[in-house]
N, CA, C and O atoms as a CHARMM CRD file, in Angstrom:
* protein
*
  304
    1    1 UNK  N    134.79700  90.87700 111.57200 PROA 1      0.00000
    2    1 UNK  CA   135.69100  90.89700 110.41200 PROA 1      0.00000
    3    1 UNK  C    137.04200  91.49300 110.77400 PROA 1      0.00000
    4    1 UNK  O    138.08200  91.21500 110.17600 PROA 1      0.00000
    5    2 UNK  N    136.94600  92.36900 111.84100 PROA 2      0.00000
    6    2 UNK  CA   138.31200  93.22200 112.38000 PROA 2      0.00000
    7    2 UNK  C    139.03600  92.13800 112.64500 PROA 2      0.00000
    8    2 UNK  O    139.83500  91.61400 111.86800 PROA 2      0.00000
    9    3 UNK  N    138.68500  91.66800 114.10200 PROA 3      0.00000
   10    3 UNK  CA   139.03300  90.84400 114.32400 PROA 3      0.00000
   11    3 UNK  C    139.94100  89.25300 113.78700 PROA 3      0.00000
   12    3 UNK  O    140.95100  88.76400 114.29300 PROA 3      0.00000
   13    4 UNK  N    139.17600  88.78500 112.68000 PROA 4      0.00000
   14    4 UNK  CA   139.78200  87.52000 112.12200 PROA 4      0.00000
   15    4 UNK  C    141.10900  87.81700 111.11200 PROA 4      0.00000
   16    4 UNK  O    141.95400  87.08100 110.60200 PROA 4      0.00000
   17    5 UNK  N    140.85600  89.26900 111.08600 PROA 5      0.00000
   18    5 UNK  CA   141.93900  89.74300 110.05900 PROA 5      0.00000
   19    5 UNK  C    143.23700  89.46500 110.68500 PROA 5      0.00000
   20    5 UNK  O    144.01800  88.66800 110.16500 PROA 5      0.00000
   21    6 UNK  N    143.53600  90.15600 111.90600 PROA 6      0.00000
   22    6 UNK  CA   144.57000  90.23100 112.91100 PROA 6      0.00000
   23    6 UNK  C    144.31000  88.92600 113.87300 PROA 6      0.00000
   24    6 UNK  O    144.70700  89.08900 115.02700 PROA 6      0.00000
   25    7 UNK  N    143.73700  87.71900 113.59600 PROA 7      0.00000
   26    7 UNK  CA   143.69700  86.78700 114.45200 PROA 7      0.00000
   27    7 UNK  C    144.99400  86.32800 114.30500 PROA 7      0.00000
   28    7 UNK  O    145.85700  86.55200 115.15400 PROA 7      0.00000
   29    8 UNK  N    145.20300  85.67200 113.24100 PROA 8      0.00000
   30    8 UNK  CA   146.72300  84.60500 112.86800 PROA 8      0.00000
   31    8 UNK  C    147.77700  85.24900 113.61500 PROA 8      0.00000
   32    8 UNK  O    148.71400  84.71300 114.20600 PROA 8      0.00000
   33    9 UNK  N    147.33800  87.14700 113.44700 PROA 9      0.00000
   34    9 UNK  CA   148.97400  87.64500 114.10400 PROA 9      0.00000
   35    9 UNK  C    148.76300  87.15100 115.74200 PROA 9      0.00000
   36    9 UNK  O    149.81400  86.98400 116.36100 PROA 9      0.00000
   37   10 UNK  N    147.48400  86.90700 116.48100 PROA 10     0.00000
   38   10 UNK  CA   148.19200  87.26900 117.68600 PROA 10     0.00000
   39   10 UNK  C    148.48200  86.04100 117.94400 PROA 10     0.00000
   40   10 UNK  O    149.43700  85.91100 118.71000 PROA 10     0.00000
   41   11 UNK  N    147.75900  84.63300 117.39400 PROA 11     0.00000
   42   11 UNK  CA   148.54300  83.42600 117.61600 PROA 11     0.00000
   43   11 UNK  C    149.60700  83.43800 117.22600 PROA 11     0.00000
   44   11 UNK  O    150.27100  83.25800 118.24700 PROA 11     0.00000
   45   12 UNK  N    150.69200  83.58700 115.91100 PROA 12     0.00000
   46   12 UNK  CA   151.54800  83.97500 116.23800 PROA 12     0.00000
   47   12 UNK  C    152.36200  84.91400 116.96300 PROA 12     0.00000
   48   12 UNK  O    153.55800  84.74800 116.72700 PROA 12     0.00000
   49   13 UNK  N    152.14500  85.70800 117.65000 PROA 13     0.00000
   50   13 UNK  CA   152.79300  86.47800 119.15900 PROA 13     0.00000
   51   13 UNK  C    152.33800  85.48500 120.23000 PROA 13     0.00000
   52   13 UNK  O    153.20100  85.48000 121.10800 PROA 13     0.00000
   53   14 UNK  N    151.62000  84.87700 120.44200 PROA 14     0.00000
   54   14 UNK  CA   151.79100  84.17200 121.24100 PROA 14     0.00000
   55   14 UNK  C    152.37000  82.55700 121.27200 PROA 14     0.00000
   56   14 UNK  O    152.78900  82.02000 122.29700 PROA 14     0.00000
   57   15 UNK  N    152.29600  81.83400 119.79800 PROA 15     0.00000
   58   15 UNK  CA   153.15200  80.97500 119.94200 PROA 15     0.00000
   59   15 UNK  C    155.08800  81.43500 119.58400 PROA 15     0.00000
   60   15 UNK  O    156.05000  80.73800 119.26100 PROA 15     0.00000
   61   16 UNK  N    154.94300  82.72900 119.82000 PROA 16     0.00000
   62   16 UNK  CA   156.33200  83.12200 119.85300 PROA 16     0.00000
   63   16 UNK  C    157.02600  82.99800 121.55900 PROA 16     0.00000
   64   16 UNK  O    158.13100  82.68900 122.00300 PROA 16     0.00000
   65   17 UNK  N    155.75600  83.40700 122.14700 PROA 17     0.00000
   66   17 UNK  CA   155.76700  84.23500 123.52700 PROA 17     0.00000
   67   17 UNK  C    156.39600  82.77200 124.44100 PROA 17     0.00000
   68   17 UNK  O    157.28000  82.76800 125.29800 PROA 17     0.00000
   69   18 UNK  N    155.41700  81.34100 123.79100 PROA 18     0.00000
   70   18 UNK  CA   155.82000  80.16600 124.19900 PROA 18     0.00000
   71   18 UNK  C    157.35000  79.85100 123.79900 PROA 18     0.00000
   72   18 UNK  O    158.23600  79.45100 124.55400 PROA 18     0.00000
   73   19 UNK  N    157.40300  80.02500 122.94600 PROA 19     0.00000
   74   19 UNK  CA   158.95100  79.54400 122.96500 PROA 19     0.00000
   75   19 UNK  C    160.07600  80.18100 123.52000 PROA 19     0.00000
   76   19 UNK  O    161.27200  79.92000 123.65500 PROA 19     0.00000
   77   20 UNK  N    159.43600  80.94600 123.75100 PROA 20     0.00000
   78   20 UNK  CA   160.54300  82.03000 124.25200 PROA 20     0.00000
   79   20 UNK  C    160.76900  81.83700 125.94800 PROA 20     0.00000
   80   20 UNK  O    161.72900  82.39600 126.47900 PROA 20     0.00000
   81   21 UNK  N    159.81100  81.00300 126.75800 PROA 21     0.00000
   82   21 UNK  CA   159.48400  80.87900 127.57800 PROA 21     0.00000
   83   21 UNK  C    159.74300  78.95200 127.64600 PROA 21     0.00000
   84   21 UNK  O    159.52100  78.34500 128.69300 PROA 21     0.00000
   85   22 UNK  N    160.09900  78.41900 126.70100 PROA 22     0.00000
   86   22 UNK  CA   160.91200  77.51800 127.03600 PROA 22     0.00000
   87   22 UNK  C    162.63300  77.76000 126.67200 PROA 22     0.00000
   88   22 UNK  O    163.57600  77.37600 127.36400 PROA 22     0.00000
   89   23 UNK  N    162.69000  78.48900 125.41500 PROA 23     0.00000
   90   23 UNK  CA   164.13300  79.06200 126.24700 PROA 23     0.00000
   91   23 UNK  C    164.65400  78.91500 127.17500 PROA 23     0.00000
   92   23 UNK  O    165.55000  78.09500 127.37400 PROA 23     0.00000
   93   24 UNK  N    163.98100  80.05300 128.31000 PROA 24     0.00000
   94   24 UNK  CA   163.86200  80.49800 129.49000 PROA 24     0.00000
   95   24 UNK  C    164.30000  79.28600 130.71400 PROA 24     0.00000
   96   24 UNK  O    165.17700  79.57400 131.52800 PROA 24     0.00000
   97   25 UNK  N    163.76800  78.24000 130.74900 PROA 25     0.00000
   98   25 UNK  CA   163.21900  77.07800 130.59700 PROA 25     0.00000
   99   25 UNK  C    164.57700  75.96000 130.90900 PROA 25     0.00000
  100   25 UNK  O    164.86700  75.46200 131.99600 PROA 25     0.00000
  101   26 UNK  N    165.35600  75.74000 129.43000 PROA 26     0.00000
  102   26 UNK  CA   166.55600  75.63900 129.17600 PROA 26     0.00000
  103   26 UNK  C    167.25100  76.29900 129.79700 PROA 26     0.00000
  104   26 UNK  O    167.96500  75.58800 130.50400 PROA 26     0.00000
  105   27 UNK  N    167.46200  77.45600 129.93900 PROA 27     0.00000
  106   27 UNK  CA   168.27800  78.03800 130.34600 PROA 27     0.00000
  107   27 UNK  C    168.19200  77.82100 132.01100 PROA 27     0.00000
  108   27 UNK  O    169.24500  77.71900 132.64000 PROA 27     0.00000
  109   28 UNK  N    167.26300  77.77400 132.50400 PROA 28     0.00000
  110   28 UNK  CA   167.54400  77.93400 133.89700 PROA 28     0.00000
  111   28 UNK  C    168.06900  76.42200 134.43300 PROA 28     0.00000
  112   28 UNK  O    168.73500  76.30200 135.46200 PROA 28     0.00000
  113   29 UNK  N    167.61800  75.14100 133.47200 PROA 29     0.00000
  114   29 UNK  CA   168.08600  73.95100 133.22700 PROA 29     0.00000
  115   29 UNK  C    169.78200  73.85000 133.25200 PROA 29     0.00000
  116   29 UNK  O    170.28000  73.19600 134.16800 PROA 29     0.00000
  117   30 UNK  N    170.48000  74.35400 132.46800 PROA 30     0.00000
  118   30 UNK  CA   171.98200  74.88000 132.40500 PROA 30     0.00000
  119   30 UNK  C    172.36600  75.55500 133.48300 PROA 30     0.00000
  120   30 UNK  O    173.34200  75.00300 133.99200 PROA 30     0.00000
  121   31 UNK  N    171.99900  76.58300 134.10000 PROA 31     0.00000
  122   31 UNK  CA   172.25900  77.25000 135.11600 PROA 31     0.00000
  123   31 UNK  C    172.01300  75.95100 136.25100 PROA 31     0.00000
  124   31 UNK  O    172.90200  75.93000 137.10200 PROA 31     0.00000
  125   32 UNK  N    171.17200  75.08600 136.37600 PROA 32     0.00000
  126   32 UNK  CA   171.00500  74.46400 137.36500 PROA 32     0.00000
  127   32 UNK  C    172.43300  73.47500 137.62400 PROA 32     0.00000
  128   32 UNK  O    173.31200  73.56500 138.48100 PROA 32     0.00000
  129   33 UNK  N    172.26900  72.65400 136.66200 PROA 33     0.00000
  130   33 UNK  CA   173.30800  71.72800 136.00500 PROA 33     0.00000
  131   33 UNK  C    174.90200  72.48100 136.26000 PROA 33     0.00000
  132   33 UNK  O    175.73800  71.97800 137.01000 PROA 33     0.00000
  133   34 UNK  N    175.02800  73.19900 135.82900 PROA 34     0.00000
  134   34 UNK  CA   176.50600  74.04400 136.44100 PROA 34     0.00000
  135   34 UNK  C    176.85500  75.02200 137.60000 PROA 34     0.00000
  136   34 UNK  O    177.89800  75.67200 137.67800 PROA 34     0.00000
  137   35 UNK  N    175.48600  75.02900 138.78000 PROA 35     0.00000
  138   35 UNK  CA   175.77000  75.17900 139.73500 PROA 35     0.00000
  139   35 UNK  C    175.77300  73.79400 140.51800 PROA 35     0.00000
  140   35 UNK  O    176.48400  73.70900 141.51900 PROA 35     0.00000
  141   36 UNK  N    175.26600  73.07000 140.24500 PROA 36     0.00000
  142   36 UNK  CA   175.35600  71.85600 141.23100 PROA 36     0.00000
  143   36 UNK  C    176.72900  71.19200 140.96400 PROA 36     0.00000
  144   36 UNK  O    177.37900  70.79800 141.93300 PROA 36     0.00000
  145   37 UNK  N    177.33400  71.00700 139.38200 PROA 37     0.00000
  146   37 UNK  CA   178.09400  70.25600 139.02200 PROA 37     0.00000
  147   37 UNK  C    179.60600  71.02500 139.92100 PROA 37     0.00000
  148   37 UNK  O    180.37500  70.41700 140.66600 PROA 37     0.00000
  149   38 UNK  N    179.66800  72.54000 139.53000 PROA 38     0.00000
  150   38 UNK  CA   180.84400  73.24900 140.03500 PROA 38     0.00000
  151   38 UNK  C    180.64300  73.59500 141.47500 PROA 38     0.00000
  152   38 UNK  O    181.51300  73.26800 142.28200 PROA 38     0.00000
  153   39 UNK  N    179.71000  74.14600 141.81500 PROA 39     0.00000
  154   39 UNK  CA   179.24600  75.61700 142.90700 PROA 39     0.00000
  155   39 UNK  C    178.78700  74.42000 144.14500 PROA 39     0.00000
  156   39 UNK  O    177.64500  74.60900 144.56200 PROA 39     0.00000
  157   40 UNK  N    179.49400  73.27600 144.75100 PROA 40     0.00000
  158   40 UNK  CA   178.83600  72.81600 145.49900 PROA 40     0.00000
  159   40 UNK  C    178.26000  73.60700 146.74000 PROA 40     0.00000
  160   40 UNK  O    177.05500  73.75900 146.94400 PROA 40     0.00000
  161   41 UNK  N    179.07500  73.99400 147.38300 PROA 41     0.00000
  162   41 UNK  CA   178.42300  74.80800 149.12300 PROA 41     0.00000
  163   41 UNK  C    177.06200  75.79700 148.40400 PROA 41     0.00000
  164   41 UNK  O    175.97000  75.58900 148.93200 PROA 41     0.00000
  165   42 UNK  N    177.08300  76.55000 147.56800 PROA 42     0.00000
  166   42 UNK  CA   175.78200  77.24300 147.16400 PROA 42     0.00000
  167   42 UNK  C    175.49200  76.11800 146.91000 PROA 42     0.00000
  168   42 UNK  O    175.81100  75.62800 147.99300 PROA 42     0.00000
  169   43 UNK  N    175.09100  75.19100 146.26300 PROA 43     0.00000
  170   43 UNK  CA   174.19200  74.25300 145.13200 PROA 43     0.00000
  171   43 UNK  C    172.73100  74.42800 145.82000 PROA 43     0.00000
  172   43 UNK  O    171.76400  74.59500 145.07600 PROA 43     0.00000
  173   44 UNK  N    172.50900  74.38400 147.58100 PROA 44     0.00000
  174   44 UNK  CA   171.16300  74.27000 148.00600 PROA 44     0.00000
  175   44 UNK  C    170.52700  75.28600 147.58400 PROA 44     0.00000
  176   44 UNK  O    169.67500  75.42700 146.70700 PROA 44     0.00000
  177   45 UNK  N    171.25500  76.30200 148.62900 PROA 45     0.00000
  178   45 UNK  CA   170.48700  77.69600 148.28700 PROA 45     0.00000
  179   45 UNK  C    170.02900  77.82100 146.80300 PROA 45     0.00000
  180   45 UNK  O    168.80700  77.83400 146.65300 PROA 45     0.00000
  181   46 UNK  N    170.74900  77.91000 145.74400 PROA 46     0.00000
  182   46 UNK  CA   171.14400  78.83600 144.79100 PROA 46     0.00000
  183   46 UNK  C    170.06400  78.06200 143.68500 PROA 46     0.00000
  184   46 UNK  O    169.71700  78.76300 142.73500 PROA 46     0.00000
  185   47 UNK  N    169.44500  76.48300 143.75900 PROA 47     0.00000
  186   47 UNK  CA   169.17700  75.70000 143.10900 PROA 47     0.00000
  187   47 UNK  C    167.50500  75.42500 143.51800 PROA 47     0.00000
  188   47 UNK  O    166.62100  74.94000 142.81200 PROA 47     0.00000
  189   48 UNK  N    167.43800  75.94000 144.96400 PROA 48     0.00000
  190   48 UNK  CA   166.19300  76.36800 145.11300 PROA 48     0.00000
  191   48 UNK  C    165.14600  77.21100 145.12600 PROA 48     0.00000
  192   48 UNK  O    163.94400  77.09800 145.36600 PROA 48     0.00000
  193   49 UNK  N    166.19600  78.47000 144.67500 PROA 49     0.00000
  194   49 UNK  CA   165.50600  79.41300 144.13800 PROA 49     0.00000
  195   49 UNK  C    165.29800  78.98900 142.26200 PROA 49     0.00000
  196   49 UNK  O    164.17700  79.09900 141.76500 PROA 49     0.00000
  197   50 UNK  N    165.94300  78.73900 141.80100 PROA 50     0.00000
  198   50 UNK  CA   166.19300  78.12400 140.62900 PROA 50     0.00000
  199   50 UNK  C    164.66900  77.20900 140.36900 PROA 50     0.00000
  200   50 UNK  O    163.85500  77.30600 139.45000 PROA 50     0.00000
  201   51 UNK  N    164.68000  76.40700 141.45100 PROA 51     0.00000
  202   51 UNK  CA   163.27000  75.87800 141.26200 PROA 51     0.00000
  203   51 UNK  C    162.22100  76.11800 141.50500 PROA 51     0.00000
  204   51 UNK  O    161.24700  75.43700 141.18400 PROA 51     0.00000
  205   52 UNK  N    162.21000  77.35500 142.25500 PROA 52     0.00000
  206   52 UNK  CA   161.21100  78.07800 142.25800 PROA 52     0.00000
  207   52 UNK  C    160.95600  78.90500 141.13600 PROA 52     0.00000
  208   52 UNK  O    159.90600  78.61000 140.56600 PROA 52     0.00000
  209   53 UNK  N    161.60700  79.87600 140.62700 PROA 53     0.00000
  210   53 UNK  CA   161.56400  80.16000 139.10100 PROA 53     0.00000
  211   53 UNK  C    161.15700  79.26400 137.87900 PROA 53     0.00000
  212   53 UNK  O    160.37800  79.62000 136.99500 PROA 53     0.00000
  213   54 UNK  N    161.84200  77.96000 137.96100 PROA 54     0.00000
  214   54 UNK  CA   161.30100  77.15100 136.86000 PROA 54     0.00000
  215   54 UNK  C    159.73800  76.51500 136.95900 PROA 54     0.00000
  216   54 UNK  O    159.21400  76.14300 135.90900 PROA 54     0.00000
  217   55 UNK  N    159.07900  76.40900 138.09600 PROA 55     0.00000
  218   55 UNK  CA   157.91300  76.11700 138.22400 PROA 55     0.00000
  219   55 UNK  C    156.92900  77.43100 138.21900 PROA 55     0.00000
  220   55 UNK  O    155.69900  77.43400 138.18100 PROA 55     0.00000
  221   56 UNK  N    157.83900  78.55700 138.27000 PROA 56     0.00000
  222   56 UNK  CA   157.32300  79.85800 137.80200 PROA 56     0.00000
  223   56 UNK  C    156.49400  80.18700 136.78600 PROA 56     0.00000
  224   56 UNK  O    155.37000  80.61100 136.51300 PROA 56     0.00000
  225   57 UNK  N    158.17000  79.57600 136.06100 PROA 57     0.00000
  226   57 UNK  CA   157.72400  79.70500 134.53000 PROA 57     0.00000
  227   57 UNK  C    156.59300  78.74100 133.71100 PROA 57     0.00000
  228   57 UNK  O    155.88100  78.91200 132.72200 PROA 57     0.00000
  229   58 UNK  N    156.75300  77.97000 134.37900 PROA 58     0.00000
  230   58 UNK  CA   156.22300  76.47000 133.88300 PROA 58     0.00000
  231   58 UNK  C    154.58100  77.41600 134.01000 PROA 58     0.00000
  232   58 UNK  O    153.87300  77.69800 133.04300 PROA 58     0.00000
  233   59 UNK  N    154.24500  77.81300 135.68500 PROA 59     0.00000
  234   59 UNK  CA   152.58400  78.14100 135.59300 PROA 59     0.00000
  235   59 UNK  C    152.30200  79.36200 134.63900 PROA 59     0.00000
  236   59 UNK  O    151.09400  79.41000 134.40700 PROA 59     0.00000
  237   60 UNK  N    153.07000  80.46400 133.94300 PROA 60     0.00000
  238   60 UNK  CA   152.83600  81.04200 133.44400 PROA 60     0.00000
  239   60 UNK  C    152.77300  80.77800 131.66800 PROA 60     0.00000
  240   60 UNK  O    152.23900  81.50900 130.83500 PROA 60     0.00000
  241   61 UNK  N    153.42700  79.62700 131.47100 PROA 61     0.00000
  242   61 UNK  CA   153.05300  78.99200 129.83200 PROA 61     0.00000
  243   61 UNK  C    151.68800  78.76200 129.66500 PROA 61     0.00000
  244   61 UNK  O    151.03500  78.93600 128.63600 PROA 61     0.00000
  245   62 UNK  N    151.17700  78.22800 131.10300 PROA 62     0.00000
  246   62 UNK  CA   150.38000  77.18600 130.93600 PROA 62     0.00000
  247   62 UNK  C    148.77200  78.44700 131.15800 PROA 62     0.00000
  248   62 UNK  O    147.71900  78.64400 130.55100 PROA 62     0.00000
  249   63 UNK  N    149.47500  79.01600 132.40100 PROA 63     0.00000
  250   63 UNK  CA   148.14700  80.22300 132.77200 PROA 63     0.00000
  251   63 UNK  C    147.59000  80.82400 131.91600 PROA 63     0.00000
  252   63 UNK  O    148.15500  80.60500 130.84500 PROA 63     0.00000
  253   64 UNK  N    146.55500  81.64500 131.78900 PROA 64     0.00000
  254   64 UNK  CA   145.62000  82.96000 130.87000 PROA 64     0.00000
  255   64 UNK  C    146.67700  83.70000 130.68500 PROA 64     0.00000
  256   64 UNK  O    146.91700  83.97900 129.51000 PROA 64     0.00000
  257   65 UNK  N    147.77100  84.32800 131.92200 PROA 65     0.00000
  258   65 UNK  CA   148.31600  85.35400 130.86400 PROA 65     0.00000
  259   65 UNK  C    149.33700  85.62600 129.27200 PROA 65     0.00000
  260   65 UNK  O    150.06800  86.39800 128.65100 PROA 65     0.00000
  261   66 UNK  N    148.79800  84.56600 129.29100 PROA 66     0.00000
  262   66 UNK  CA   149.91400  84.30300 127.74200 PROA 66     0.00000
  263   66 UNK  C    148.93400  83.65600 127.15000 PROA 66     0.00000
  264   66 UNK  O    148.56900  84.52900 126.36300 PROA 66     0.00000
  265   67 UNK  N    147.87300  82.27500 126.85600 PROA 67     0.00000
  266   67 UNK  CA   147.00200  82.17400 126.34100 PROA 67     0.00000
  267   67 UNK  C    146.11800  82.45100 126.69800 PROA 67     0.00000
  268   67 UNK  O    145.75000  81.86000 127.71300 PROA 67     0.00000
  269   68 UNK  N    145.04500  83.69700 126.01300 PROA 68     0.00000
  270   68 UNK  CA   143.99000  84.29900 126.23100 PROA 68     0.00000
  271   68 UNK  C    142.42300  83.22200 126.24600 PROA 68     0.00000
  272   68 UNK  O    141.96900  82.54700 125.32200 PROA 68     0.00000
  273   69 UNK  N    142.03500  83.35400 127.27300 PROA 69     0.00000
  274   69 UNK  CA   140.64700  82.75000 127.00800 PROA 69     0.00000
  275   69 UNK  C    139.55400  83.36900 126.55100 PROA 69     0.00000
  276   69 UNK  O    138.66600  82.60100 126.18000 PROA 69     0.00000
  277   70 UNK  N    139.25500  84.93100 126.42600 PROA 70     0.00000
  278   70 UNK  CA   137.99600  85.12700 126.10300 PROA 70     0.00000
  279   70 UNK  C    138.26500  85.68500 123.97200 PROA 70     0.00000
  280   70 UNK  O    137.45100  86.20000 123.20600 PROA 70     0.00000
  281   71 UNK  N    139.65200  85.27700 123.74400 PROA 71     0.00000
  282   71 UNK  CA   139.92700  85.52400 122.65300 PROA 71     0.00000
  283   71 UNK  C    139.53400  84.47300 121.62500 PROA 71     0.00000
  284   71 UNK  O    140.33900  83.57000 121.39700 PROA 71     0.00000
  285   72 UNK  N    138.60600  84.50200 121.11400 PROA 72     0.00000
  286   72 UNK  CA   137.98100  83.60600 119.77000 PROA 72     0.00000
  287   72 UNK  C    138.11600  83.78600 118.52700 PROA 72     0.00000
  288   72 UNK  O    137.47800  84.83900 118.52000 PROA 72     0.00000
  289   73 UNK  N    138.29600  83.70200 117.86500 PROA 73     0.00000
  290   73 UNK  CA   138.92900  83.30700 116.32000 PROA 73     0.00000
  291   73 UNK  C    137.58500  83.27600 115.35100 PROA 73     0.00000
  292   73 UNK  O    137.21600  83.98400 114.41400 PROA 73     0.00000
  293   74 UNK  N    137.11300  82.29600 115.91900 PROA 74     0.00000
  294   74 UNK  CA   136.40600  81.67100 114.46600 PROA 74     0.00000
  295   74 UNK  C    134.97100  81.65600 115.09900 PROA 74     0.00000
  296   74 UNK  O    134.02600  81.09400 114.54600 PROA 74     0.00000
  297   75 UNK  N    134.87200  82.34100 116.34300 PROA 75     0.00000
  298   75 UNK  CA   133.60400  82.79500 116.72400 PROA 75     0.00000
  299   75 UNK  C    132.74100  83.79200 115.90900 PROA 75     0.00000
  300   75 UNK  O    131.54100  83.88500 116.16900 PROA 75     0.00000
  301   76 UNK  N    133.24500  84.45700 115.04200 PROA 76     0.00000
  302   76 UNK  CA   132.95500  85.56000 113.54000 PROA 76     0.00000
  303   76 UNK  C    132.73700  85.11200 112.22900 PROA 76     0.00000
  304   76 UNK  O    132.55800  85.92400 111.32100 PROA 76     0.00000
C-alpha cells in the first residue's frame, strides 16, 4: 500500500529524467552541427568525442539506471 501511493511520483521523476536526457540529446546535436559547419580543423577531434557522449547518453535512457527493473507498481 506504501508503495502504490508514491508509485505515479516516481514514474513521473523518471519520465522527467527522460526528457531531460533528450534535451541533452539536442543539444549535443547543435553543438555538433556548429562545430562542423564553423570549427572545420577541430570538426574531427571535437565531433568525436561528441559522439561518443551522444551514444553515452543514448545507453543510459535506455539502461536500468534510469528505468528501474525490480520496481513494480501494480505487483500490490
Amino acid at each position: 500500500m506504501y508503495i502504490v501511493k508514491y508509485c505515479n511520483i516516481y514514474i513521473y521523476i523518471y519520465i522527467i529524467y527522460i526528457y531531460i536526457y533528450i534535451i541533452y540529446i539536442y543539444i549535443y546535436i547543435y553543438i555538433y552541427i556548429y562545430i562542423y559547419t564553423y570549427i572545420r580543423p577541430l570538426s574531427f577531434f571535437v565531433t568525436s568525442i561528441l559522439h561518443f557522449e551522444l551514444l553515452w547518453l543514448c545507453y543510459e535512457v535506455i539502461s536500468a539506471k534510469i528505468l528501474p527493473t525490480d520496481f513494480k507498481c501494480s505487483n500490490i
